[in-house]
PQR file with spaces between the fields and no chain letter, atoms N, CA, C, O and H, PARSE charges and radii, in Angstrom:
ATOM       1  N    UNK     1     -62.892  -18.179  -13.347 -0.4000 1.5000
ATOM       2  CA   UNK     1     -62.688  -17.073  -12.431 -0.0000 2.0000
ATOM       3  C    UNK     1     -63.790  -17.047  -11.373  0.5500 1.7000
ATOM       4  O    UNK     1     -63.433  -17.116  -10.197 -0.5500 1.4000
ATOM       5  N    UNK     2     -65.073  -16.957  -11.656 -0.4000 1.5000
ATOM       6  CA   UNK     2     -65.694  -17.303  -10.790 -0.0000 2.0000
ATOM       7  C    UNK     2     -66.002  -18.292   -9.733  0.5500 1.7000
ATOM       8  O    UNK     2     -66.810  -18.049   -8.836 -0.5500 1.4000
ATOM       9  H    UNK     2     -65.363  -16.901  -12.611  0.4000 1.0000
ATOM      10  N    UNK     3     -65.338  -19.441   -9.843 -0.4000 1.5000
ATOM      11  CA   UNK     3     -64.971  -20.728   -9.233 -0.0000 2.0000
ATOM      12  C    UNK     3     -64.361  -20.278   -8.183  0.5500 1.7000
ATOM      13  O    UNK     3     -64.635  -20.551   -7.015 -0.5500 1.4000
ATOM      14  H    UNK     3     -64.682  -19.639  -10.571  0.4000 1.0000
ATOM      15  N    UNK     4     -63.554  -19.606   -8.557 -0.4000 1.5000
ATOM      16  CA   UNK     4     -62.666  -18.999   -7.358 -0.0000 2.0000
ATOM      17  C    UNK     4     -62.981  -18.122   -6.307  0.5500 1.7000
ATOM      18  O    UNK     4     -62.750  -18.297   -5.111 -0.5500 1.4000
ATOM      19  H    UNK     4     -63.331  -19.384   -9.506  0.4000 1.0000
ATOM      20  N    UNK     5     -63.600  -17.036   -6.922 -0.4000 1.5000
ATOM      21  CA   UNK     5     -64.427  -15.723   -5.984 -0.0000 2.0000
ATOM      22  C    UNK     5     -65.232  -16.731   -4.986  0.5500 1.7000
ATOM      23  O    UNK     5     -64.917  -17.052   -3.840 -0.5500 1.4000
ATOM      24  H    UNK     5     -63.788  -16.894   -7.894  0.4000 1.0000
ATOM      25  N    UNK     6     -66.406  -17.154   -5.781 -0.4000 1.5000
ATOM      26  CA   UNK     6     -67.714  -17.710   -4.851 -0.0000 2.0000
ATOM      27  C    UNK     6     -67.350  -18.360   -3.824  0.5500 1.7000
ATOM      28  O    UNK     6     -67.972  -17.996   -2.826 -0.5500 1.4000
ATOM      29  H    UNK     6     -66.662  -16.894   -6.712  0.4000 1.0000
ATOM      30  N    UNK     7     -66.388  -19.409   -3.581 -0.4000 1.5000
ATOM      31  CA   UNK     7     -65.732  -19.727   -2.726 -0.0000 2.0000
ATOM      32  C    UNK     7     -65.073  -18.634   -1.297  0.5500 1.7000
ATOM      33  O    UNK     7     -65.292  -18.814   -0.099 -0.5500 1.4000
ATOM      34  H    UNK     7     -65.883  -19.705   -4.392  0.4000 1.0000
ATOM      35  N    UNK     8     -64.364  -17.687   -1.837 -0.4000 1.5000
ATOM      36  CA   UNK     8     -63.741  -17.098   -1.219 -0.0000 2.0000
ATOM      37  C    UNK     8     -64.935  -16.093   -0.392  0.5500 1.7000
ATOM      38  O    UNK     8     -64.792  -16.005    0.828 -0.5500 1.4000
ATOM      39  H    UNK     8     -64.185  -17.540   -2.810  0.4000 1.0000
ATOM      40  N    UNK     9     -65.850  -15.503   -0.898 -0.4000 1.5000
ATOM      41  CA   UNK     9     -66.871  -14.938   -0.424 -0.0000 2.0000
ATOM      42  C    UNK     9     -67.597  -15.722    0.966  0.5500 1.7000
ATOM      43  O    UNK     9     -67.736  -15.184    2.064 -0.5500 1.4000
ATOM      44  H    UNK     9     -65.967  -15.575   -1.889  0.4000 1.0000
ATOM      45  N    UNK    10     -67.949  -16.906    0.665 -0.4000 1.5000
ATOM      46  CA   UNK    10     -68.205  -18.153    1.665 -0.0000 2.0000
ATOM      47  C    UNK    10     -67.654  -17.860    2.850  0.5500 1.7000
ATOM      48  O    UNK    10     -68.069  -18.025    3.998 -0.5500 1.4000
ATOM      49  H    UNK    10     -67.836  -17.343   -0.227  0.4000 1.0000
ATOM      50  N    UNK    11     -66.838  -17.483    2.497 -0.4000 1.5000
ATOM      51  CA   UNK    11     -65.841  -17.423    3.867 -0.0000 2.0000
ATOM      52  C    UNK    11     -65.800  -16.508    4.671  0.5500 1.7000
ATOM      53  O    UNK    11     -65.088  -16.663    5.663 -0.5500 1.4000
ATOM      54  H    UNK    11     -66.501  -17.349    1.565  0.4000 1.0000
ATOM      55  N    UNK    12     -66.759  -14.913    4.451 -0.4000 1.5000
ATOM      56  CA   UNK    12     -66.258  -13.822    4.529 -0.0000 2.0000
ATOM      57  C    UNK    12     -67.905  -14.116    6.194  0.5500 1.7000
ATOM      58  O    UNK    12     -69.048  -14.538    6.020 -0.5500 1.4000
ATOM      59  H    UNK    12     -67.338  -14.788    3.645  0.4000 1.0000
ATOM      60  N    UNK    13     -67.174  -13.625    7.656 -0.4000 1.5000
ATOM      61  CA   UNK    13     -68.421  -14.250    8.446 -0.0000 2.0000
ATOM      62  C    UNK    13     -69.207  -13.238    8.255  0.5500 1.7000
ATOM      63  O    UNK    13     -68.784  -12.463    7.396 -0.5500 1.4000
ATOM      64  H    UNK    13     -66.245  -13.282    7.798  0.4000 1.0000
ATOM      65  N    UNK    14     -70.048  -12.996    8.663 -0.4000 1.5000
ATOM      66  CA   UNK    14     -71.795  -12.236    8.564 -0.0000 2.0000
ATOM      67  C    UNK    14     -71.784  -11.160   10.118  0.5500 1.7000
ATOM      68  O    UNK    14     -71.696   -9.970   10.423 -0.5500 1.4000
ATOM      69  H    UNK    14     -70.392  -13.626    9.360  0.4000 1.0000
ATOM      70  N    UNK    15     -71.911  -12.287   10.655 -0.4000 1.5000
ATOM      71  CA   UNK    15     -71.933  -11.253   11.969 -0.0000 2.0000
ATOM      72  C    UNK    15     -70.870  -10.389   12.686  0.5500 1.7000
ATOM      73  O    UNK    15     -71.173   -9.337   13.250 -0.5500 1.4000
ATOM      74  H    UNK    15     -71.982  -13.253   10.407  0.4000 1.0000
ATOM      75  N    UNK    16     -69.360  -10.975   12.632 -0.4000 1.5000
ATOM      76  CA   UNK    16     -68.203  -10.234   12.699 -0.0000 2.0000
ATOM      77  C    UNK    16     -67.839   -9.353   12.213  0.5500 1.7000
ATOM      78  O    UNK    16     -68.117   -9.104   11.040 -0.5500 1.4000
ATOM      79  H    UNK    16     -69.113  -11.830   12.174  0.4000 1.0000
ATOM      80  N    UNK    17     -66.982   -8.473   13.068 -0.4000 1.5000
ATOM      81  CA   UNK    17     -66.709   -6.860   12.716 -0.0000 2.0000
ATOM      82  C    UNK    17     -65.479   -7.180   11.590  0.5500 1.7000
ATOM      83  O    UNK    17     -65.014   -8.319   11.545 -0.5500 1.4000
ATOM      84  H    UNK    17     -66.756   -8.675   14.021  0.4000 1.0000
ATOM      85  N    UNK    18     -64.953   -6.073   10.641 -0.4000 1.5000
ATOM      86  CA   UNK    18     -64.171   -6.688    9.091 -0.0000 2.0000
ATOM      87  C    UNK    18     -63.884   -5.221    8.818  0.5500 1.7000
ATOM      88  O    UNK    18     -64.655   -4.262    8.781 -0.5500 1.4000
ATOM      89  H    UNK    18     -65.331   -5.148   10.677  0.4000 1.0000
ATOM      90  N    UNK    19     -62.305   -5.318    8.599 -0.4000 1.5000
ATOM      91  CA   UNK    19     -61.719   -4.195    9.057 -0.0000 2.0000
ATOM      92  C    UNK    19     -62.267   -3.186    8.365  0.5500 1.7000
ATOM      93  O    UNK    19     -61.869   -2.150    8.896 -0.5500 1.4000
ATOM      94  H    UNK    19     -61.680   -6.097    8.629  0.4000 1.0000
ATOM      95  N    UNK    20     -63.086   -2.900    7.314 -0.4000 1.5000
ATOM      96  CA   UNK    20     -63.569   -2.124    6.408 -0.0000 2.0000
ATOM      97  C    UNK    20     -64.849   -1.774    6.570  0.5500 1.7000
ATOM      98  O    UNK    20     -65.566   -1.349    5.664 -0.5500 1.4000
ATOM      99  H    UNK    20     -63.410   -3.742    6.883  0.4000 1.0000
ATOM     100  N    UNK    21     -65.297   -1.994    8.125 -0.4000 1.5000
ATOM     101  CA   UNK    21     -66.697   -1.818    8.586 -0.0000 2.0000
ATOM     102  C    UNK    21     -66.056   -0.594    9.582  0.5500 1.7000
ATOM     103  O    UNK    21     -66.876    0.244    9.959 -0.5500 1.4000
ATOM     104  H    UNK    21     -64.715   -2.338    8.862  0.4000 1.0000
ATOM     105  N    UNK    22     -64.750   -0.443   10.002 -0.4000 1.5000
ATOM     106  CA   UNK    22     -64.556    0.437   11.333 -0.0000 2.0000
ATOM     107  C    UNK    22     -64.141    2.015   10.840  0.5500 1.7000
ATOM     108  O    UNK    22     -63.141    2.229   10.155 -0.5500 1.4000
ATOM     109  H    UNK    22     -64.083   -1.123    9.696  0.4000 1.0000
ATOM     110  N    UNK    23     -64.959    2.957   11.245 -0.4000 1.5000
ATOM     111  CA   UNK    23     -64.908    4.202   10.776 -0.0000 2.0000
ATOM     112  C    UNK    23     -63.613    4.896   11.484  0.5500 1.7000
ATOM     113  O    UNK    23     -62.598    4.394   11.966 -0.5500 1.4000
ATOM     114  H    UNK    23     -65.772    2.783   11.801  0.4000 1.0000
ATOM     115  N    UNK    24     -64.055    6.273   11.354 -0.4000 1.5000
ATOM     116  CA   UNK    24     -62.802    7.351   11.460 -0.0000 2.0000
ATOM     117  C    UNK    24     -63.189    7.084   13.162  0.5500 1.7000
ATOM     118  O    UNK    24     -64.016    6.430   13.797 -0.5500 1.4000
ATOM     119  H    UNK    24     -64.880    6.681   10.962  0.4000 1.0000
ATOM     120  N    UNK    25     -61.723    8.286   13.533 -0.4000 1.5000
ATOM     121  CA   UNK    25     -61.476    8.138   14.957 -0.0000 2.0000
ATOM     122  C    UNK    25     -62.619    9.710   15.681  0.5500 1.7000
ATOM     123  O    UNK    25     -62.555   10.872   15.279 -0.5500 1.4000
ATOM     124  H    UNK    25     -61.051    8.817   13.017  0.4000 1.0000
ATOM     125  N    UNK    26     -63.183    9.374   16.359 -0.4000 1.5000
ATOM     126  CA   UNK    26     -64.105   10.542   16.978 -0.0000 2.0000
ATOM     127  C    UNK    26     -63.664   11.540   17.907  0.5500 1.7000
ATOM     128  O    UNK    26     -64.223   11.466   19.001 -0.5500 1.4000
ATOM     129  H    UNK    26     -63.235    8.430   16.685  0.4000 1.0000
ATOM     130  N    UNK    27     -62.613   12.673   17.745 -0.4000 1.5000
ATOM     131  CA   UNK    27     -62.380   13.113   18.453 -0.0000 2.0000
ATOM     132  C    UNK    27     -62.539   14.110   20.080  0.5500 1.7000
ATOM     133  O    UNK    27     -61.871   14.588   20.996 -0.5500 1.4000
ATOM     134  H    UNK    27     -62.159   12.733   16.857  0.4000 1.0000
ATOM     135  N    UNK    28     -64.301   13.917   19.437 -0.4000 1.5000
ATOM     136  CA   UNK    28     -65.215   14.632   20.744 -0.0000 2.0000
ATOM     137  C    UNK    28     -65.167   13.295   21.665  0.5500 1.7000
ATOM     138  O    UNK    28     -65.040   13.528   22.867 -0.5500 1.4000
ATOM     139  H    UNK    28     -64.844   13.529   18.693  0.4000 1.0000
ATOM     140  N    UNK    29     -65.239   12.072   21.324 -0.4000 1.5000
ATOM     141  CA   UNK    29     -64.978   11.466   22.960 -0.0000 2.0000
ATOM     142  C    UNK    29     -64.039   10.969   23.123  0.5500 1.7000
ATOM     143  O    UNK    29     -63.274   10.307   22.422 -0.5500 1.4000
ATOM     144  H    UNK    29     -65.342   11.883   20.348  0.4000 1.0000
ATOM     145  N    UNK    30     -64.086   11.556   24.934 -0.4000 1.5000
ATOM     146  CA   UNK    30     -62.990   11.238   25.705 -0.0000 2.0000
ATOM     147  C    UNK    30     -62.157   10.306   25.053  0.5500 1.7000
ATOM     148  O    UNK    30     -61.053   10.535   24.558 -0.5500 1.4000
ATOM     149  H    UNK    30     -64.707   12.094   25.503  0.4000 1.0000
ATOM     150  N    UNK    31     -62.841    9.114   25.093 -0.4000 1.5000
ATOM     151  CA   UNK    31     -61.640    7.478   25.289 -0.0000 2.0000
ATOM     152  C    UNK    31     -60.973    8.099   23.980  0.5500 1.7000
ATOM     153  O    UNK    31     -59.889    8.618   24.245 -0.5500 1.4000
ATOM     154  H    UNK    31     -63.738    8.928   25.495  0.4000 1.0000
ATOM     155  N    UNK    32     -61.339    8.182   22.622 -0.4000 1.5000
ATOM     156  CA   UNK    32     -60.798    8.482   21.368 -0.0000 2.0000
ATOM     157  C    UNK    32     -60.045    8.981   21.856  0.5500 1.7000
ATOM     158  O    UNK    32     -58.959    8.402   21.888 -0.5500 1.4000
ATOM     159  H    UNK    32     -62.220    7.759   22.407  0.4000 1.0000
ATOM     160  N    UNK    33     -60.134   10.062   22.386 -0.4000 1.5000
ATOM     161  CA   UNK    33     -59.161   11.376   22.677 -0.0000 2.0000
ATOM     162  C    UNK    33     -58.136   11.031   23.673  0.5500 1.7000
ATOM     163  O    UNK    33     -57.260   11.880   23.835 -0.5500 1.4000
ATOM     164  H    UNK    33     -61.016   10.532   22.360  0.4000 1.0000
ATOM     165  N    UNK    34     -58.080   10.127   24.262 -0.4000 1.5000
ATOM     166  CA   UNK    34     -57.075   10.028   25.277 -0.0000 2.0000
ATOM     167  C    UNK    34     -56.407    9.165   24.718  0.5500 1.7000
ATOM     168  O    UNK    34     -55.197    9.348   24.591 -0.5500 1.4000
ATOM     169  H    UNK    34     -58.791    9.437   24.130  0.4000 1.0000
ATOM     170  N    UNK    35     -57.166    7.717   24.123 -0.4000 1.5000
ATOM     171  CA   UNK    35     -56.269    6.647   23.565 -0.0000 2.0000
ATOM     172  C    UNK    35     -55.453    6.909   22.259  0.5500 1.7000
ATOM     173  O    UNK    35     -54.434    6.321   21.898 -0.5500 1.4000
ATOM     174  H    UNK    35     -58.149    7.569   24.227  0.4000 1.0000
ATOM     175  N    UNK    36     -56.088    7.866   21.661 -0.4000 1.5000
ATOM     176  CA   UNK    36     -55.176    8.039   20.112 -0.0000 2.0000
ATOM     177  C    UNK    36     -54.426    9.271   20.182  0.5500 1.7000
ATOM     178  O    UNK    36     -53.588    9.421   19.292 -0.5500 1.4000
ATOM     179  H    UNK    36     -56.917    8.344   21.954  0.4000 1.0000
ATOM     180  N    UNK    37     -54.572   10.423   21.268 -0.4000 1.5000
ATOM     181  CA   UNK    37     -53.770   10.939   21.209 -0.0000 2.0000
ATOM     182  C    UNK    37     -52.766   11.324   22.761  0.5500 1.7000
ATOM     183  O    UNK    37     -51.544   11.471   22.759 -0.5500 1.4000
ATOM     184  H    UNK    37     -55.253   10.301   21.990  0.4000 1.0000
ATOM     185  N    UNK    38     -53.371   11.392   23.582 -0.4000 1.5000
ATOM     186  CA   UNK    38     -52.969   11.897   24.782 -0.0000 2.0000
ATOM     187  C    UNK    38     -51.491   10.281   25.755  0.5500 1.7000
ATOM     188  O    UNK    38     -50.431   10.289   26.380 -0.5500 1.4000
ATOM     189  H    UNK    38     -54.364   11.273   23.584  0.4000 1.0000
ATOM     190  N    UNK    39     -52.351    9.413   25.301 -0.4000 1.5000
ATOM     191  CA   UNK    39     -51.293    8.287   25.092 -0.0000 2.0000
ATOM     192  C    UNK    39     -50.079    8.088   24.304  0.5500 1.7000
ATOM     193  O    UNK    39     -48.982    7.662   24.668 -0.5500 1.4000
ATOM     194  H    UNK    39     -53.212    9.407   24.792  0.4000 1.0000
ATOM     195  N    UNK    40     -50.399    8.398   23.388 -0.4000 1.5000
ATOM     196  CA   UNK    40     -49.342    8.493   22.930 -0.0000 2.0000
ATOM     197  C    UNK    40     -48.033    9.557   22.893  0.5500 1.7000
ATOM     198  O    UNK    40     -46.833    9.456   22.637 -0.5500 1.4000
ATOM     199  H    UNK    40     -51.290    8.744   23.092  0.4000 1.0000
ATOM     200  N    UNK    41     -48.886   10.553   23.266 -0.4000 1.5000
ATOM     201  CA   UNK    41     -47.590   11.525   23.994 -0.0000 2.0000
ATOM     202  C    UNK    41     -47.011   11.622   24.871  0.5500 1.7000
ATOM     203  O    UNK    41     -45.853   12.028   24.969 -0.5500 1.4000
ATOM     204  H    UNK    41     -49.861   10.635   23.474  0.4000 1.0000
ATOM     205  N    UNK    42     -48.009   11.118   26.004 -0.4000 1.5000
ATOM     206  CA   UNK    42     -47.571   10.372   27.542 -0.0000 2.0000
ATOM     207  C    UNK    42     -46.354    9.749   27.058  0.5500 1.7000
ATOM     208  O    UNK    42     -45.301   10.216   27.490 -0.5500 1.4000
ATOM     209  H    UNK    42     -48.950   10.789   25.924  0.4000 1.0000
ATOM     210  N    UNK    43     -46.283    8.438   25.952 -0.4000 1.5000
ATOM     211  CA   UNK    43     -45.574    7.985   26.459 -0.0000 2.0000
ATOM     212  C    UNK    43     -43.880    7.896   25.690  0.5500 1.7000
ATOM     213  O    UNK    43     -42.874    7.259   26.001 -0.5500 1.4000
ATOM     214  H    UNK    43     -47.139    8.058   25.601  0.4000 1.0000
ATOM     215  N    UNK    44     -44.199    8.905   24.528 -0.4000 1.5000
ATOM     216  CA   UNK    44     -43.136    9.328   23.906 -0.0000 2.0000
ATOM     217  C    UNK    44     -42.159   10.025   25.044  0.5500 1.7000
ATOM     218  O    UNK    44     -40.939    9.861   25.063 -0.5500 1.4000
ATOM     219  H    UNK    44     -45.017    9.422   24.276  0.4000 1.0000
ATOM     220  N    UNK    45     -42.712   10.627   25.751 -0.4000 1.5000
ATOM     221  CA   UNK    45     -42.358   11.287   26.853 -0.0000 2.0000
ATOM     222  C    UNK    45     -41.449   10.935   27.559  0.5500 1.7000
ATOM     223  O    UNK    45     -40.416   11.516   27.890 -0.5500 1.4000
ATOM     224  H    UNK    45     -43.703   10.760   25.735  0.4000 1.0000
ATOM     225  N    UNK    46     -42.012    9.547   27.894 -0.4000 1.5000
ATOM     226  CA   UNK    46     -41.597    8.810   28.969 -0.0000 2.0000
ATOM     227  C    UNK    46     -40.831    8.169   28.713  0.5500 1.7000
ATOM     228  O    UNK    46     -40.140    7.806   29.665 -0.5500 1.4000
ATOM     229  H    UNK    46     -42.852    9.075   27.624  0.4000 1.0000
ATOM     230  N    UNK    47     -40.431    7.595   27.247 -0.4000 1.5000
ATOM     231  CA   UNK    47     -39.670    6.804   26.358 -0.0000 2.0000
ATOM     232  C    UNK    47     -37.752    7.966   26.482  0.5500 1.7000
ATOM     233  O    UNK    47     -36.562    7.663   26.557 -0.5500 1.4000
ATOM     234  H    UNK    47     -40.992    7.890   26.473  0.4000 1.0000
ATOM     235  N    UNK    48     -38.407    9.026   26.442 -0.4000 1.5000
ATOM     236  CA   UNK    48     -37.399   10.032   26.626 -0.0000 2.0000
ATOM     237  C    UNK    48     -36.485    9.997   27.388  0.5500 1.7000
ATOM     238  O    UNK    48     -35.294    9.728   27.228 -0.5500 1.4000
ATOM     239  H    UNK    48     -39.374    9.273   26.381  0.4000 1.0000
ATOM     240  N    UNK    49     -37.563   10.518   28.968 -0.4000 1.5000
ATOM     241  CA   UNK    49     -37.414   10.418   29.939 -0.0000 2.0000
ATOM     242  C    UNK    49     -36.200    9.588   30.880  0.5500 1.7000
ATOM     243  O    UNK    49     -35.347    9.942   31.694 -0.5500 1.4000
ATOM     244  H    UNK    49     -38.531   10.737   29.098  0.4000 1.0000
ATOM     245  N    UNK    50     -36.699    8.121   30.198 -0.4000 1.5000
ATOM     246  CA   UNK    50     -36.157    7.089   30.243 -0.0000 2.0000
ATOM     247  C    UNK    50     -34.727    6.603   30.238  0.5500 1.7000
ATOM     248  O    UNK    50     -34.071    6.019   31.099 -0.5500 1.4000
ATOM     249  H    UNK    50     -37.392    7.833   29.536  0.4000 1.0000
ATOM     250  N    UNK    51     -34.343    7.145   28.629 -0.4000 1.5000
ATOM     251  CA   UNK    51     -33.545    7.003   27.825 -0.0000 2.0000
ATOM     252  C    UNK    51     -32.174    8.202   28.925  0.5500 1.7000
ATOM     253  O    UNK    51     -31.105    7.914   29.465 -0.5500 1.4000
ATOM     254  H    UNK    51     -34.876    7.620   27.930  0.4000 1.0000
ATOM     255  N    UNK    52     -32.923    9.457   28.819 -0.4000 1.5000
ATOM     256  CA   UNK    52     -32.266   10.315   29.432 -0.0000 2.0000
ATOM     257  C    UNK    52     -31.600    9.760   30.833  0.5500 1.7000
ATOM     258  O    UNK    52     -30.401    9.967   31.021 -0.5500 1.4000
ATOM     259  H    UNK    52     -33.791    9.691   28.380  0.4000 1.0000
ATOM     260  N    UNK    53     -32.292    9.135   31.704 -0.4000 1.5000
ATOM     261  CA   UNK    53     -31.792    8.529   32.931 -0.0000 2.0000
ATOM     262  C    UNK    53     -30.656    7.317   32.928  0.5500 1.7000
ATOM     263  O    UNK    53     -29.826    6.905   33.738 -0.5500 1.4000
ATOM     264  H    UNK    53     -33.266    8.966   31.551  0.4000 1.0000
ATOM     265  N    UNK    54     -31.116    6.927   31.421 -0.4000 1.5000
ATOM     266  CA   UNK    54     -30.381    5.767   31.551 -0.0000 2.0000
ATOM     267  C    UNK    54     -28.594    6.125   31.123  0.5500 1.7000
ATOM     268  O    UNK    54     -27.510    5.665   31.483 -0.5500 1.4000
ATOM     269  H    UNK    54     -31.790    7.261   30.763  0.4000 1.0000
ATOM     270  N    UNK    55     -29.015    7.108   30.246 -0.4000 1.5000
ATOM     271  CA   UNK    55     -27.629    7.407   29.817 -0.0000 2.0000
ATOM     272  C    UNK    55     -26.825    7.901   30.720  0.5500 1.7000
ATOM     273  O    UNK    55     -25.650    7.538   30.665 -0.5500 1.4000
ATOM     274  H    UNK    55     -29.895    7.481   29.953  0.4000 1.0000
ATOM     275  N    UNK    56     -27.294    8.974   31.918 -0.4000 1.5000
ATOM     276  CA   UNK    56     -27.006    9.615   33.047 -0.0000 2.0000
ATOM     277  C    UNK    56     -26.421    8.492   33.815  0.5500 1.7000
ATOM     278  O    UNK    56     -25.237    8.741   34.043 -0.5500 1.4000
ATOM     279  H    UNK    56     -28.248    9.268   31.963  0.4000 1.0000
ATOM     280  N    UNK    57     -26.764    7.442   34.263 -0.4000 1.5000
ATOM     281  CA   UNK    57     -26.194    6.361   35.190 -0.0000 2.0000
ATOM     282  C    UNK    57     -25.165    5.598   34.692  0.5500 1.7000
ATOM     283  O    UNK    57     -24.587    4.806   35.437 -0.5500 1.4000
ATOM     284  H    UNK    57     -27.725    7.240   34.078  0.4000 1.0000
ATOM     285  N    UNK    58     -24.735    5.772   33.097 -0.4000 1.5000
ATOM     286  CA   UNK    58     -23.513    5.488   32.804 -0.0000 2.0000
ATOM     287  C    UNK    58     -22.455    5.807   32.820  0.5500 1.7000
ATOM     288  O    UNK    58     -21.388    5.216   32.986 -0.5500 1.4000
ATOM     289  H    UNK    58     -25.205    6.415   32.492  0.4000 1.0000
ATOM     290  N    UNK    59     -22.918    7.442   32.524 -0.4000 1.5000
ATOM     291  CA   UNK    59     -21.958    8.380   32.756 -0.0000 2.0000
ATOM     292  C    UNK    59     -21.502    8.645   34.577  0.5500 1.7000
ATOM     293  O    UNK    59     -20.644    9.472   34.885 -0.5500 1.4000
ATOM     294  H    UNK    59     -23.785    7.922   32.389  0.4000 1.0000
């Protein structure tokens, strides 16, 4: 069993970011705040929006 781990560890890089190094989302700044939420409502929106026009030009 150990044959196996030690190997696999080897592999793991040192200086690179590893998804279990990246914390929670910060909602006091801006970028957080715009990219995780304000984006995404933009563009649900717009996805709508969209949809709505498109159906309109068929009819």
């Amino acid at each position: 069993m150990q044959n196996i781990i030690f190997p696999l560890l080897l592999q793991i890089p040192t200086n690179a970011p590893n998804p279990g190094d990246s914390g929670t989302v910060d909602l006091s700044e801006p970028f957080d705040l715009i990219v995780f939420i304000i984006l995404p409502i933009v563009f649900v929106i717009l996805y709508f929006i969209w949809k709505r026009n498109k159906k309109r030009d068929r009819e």
